[in-house]
N, C-alpha and C positions, 0 to 999 in steps of 0.2 A: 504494500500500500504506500504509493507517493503523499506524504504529507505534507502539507507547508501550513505556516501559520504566518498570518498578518493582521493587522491593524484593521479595524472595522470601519465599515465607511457608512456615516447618516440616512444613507438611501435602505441598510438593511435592516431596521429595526423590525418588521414584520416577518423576515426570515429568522430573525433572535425570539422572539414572540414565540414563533408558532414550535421553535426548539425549545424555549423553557417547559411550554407546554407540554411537548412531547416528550419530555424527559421526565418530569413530574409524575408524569401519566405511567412511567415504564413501574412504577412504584406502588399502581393501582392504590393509590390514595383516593377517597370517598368524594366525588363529583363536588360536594358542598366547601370541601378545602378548597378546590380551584374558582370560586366565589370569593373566596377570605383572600386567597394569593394574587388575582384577578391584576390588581393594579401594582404588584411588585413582579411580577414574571410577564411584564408588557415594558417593551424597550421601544423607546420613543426616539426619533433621528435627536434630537437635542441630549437623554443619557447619554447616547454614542457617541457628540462633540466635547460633552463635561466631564468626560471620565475617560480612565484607560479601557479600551476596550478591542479584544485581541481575538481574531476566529481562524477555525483549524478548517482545513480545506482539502479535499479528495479531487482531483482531476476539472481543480473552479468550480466543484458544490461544496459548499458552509455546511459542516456536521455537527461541529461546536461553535462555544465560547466561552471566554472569560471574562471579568470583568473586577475592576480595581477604583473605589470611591475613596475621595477623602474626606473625614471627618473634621468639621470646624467647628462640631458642635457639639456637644456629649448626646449620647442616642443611650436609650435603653433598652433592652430587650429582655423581659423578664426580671429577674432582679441581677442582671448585667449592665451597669453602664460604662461605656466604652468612649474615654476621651479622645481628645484630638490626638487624630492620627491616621491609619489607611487600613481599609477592611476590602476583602475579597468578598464581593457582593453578589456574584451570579460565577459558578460554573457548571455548563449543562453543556450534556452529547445527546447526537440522536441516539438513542436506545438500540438501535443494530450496531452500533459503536462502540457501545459500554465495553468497558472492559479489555478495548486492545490499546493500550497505554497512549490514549487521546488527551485526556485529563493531565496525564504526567506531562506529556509533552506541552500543553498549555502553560501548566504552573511551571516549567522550566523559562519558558518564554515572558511571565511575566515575571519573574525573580530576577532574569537579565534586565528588564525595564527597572525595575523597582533599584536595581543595583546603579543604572544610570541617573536613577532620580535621586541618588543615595537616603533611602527608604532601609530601615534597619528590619524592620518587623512588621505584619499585620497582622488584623484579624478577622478570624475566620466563626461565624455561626454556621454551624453545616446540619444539616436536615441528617435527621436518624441514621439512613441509611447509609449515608456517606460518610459514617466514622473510619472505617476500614483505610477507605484512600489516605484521607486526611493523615493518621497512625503511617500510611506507607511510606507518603513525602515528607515523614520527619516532623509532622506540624507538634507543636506540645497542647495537649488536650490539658485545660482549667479545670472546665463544670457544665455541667448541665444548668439550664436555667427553662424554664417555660414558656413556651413558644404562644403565638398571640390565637391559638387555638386550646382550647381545653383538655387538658389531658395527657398532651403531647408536650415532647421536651426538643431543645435543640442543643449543639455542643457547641462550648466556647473552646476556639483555637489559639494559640497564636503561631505565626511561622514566622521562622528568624531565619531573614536573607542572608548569606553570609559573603564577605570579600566586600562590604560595603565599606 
């Protein structure tokens, strides 16, 4: 498989959209969380201009992406609050992807970024099922906190760039 990964360009927000979606979805989470998730797994061409945002590409089709915001403001999440600084805010494959080291290949690509912004650390909330990866790339697992859905929990990361 020929991979390249590049910088996303404004015009694909609806091809990022309909991958969050479908990635979400590999997860068969219950129709009524993607209601709740609705306006945070919708990539708008302006997120694409305000933020680092990186896609994995097969033969010039978009299978992934990542995505890198900065904090200027404390955010909470559960009883996590997370000061200024830089959070990995979306990474999503199509689902026929999962798992052939697409993800790695992403988070390689933006630790290079992160290294030229000289960026020491981020963090990472990762949905349930993504603890495995996160443990793979080395990220240091904090805590669990509660996610804005009842019941359910999400994991605090942080992943420390290194050669910064």
């Amino acid at each position: 498989m020929s991979l390249s990964v590049r910088e996303a360009s404004p015009s694909e927000g609806k091809i990022l959209t309909d991958i969050s979606f479908a990635s979400k979805q590999y997860w068969n989470y219950p129709n009524e969380y993607f209601e709740i998730w609705k306006d945070e797994l919708t990539i708008s061409p302006a997120y694409i201009k305000n933020n680092v945002v990186y896609v994995a590409e097969v033969k010039g089709f978009v299978i992934g992406y990542i995505s890198l915001v900065e904090l200027n403001n404390d955010i909470s999440a559960g009883n996590i609050i997370i000061s200024n600084g830089f959070c990995l805010e979306h990474i999503f494959i199509l689902p026929e992807y999962i798992g052939k080291g697409i993800g790695s290949r992403l988070i390689a690509s933006l630790k290079e970024k992160c290294r030229e912004m000289y960026i020491d650390k981020i963090y990472i909330l990762s949905d349930p099922n993504a603890k495995g990866f996160y443990d793979k790339i080395g990220a240091c697992y904090l805590e669990e906190s509660p996610s804005n859905i009842e019941g359910r929990t999400v994991s605090f990361y942080e992943l420390h760039i290194r050669g910064v």
